[in-house]
C-alpha positions in Angstrom: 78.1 109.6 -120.9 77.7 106.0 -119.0 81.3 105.7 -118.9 84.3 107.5 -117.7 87.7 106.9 -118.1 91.2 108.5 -117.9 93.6 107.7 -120.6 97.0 107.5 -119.7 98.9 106.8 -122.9 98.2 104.0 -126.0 97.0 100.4 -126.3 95.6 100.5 -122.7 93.0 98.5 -123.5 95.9 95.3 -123.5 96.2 96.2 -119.8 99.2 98.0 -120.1 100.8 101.5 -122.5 103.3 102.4 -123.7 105.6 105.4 -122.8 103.4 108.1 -121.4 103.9 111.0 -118.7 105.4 110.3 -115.0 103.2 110.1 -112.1 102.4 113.7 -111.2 101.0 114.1 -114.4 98.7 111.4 -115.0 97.0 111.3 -111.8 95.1 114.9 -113.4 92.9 112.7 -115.5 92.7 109.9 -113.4 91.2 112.7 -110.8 89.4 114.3 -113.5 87.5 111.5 -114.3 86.9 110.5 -110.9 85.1 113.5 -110.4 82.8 113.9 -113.5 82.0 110.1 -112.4 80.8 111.4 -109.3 79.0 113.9 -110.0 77.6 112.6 -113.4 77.1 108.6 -111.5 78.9 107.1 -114.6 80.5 104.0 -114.2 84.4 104.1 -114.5 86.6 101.9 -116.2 89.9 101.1 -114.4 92.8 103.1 -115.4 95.3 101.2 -117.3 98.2 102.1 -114.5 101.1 99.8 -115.8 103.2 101.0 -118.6 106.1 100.0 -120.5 109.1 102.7 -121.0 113.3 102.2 -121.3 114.1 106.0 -120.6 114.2 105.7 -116.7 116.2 102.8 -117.3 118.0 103.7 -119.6 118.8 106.6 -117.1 119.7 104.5 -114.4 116.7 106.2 -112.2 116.1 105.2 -108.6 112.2 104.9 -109.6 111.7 103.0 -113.2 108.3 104.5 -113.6 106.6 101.6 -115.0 103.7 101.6 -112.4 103.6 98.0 -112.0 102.4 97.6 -108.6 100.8 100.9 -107.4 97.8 100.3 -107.4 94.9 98.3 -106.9 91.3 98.9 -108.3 88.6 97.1 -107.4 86.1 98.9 -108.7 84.8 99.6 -112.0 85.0 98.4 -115.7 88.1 95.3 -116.2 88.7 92.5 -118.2 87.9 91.8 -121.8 84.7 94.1 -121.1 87.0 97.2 -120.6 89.1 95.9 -123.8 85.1 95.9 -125.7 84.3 99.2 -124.4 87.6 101.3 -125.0 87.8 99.9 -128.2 84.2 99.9 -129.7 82.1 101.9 -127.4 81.6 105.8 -127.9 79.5 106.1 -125.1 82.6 107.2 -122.8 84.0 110.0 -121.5 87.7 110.3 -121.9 90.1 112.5 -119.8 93.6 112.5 -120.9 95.0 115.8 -120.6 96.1 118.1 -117.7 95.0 121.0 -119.0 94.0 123.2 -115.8 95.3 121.3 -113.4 93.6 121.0 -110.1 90.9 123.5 -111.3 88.1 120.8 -111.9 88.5 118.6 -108.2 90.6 121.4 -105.9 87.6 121.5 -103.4 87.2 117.6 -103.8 90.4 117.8 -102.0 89.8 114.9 -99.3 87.7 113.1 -101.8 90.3 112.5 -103.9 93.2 112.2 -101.4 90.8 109.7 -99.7 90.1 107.9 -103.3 93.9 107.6 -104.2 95.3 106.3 -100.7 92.2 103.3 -101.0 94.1 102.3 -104.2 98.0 102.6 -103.3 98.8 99.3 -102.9 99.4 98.7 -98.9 102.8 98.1 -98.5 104.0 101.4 -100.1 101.7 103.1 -97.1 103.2 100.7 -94.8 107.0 101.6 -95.9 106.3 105.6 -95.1 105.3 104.6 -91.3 108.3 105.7 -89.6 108.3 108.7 -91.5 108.9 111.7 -89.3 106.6 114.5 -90.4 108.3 117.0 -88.2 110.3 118.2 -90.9 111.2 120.0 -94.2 110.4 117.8 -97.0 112.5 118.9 -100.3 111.7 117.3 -103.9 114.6 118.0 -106.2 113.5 116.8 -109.5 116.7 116.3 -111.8 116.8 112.9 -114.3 115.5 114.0 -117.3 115.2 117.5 -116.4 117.0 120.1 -118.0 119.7 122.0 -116.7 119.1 126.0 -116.8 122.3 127.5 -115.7 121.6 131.0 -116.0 117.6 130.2 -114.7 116.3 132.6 -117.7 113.6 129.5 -118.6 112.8 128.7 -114.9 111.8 132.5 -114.4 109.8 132.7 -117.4 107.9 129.6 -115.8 108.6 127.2 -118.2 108.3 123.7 -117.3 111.0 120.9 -116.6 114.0 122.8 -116.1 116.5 122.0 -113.1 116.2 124.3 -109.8 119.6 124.9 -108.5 120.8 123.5 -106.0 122.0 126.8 -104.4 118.7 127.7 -103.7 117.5 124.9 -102.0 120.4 125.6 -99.9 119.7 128.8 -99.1 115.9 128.7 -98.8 116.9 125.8 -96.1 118.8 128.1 -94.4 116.4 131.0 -94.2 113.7 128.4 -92.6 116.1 127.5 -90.3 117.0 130.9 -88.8 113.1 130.3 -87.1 113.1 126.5 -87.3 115.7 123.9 -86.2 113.9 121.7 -88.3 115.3 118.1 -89.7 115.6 118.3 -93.7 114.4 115.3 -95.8 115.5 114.9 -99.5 113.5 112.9 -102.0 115.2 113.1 -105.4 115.5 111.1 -108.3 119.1 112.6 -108.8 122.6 111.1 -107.9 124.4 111.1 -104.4 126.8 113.5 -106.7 124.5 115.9 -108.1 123.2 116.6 -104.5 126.2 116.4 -102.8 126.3 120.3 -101.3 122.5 119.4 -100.1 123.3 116.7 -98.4 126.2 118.3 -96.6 123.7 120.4 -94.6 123.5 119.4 -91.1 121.0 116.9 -89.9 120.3 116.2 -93.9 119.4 112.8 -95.4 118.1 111.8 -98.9 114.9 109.5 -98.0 113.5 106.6 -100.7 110.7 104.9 -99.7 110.4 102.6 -102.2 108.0 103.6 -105.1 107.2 106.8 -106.6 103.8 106.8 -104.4 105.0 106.3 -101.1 107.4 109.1 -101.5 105.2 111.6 -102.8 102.9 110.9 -99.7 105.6 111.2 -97.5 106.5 114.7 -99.1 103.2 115.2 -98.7 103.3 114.9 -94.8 105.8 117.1 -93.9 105.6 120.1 -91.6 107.4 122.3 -94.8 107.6 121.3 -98.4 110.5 122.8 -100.6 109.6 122.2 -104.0 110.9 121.3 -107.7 109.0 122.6 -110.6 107.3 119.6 -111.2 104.0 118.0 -111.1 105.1 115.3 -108.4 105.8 118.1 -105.9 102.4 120.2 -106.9 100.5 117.1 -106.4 102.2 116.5 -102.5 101.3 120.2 -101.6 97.6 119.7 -102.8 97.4 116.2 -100.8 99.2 117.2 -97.6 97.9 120.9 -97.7 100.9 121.9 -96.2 103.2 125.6 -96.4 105.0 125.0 -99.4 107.7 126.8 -101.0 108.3 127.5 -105.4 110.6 128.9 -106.7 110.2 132.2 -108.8 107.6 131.9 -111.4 106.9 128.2 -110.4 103.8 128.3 -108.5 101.0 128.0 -111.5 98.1 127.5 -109.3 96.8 127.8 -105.7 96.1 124.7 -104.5 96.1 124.8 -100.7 92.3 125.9 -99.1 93.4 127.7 -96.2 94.4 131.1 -96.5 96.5 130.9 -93.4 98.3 128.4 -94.3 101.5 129.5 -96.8 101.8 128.6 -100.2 104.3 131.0 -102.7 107.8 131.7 -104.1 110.8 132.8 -102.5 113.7 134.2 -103.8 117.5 134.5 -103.3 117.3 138.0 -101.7 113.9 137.3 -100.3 113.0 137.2 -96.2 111.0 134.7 -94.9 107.5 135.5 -95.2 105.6 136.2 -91.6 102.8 134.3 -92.4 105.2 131.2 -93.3 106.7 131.7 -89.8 103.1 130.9 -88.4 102.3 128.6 -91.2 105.5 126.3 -90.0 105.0 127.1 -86.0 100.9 125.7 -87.0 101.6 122.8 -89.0 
């Protein structure tokens, strides 16, 4: 094909969507695309990044998810030509799904971590600079998630469903038996629903902004506690750091060094040696 382009929702070609998945989820065929372009030399048209949704707001979320002002392409197809092409031309090459998730571009690792921080808009790398990445980064996805109080859908390794809170406690804990380490909470949740988090000593919820900038400062951390969401799959695969799922949550390796951790841990469980080293190395 002489043209790629990842599809992020409908009536893109207007320079905007509607509705459409969160971040996490829609950089897969914006990757996807960026690597058949690559390897095929097709020219790309520019992914139609802003949307239009009430749901977060509606929700009163921290992050509105509307994509506004994240990024900045200057390359590829724009303009009326890209509203020609997507609309008339079927000489393109559509991605618009997740479907294997890091599968097709998990050795184009620093290509595409390279490729995505050229198009973050600067200030939301500026706003992480302080960040200190001697610590445990923890993403507790709640908002629209939903809640599984007796964890029977989480183990099954279904998606979107609440992790408790208890176990980020007590995974925290573990770590911290070997490492005094500080604990940094990105959430999209209330101060309320973490409050028992957030009572841990030398523990503070961290915002940097924009959806971006946090997931690249989870992404920098010494240890990443994850959520069972895309958002913290897609921090573990940029930062390549020892990362922690809970049971059934981990779908796919996505870290390239065998020594460095990446797996579940559960209530009863003991803290893996090589995540000792993994922590001691990062």
């Amino acid at each position: 094909m002489k043209y790629t382009y990842a599809s992020l929702g409908v009536m893109e070609s207007m320079g905007f969507r509607i509705g459409g998945p969160g971040l996490g989820n829609i950089l897969f065929p914006w990757a996807k695309s960026l690597i058949y372009s690559k390897k095929y030399k097709s020219k790309r048209i520019q992914t139609t990044w802003k949307c239009l949704k009430i749901g977060p707001l509606l929700r009163r979320e921290k992050d509105n998810r509307l994509y506004w002002n994240l990024f900045i392409e200057k390359d590829g197809v724009s303009g009326f030509k890209k509203f020609i092409l997507l609309n008339f031309s079927r000489n393109i090459r559509v991605f618009n799904s997740m479907n294997g998730l890091f599968s097709d571009f998990l050795e184009e690792h620093q290509f595409v971590k390279d490729e995505l921080l050229s198009i973050v808009q600067p200030k939301h790398l500026f706003n992480i600079r302080n960040h200190n990445q001697n610590g445990i980064g923890v993403h507790v996805r709640l908002g629209d998630f939903t809640e599984d109080k007796d964890e029977t859908s989480l183990r099954s390794g279904e998606w979107n469903h609440r992790i408790p809170i208890k176990w980020y406690i007590e995974t925290i804990n573990k770590v911290r038996h070997y490492y005094q380490l500080p604990v940094y909470v990105f959430s999209d949740g209330s101060d309320d629903e973490l409050k028992e988090l957030l009572l841990l000593k030398n523990c503070k919820r961290v915002h940097y902004g924009s959806s971006i900038s946090d997931m690249i400062a989870l992404s920098r951390n010494k240890l990443i506690i994850s959520s069972s969401s895309t958002f913290s799959m897609w921090a573990s695969f940029l930062g390549q750091r020892p990362t922690i799922w809970f049971p059934n949550q981990h779908r796919q390796k996505i870290i390239l060094d065998n020594t460095i951790f990446e797996g579940e841990i559960d209530y009863q469980d003991p803290v893996p040696s090589l995540l000792i080293k993994s922590i001691s190395d990062a």
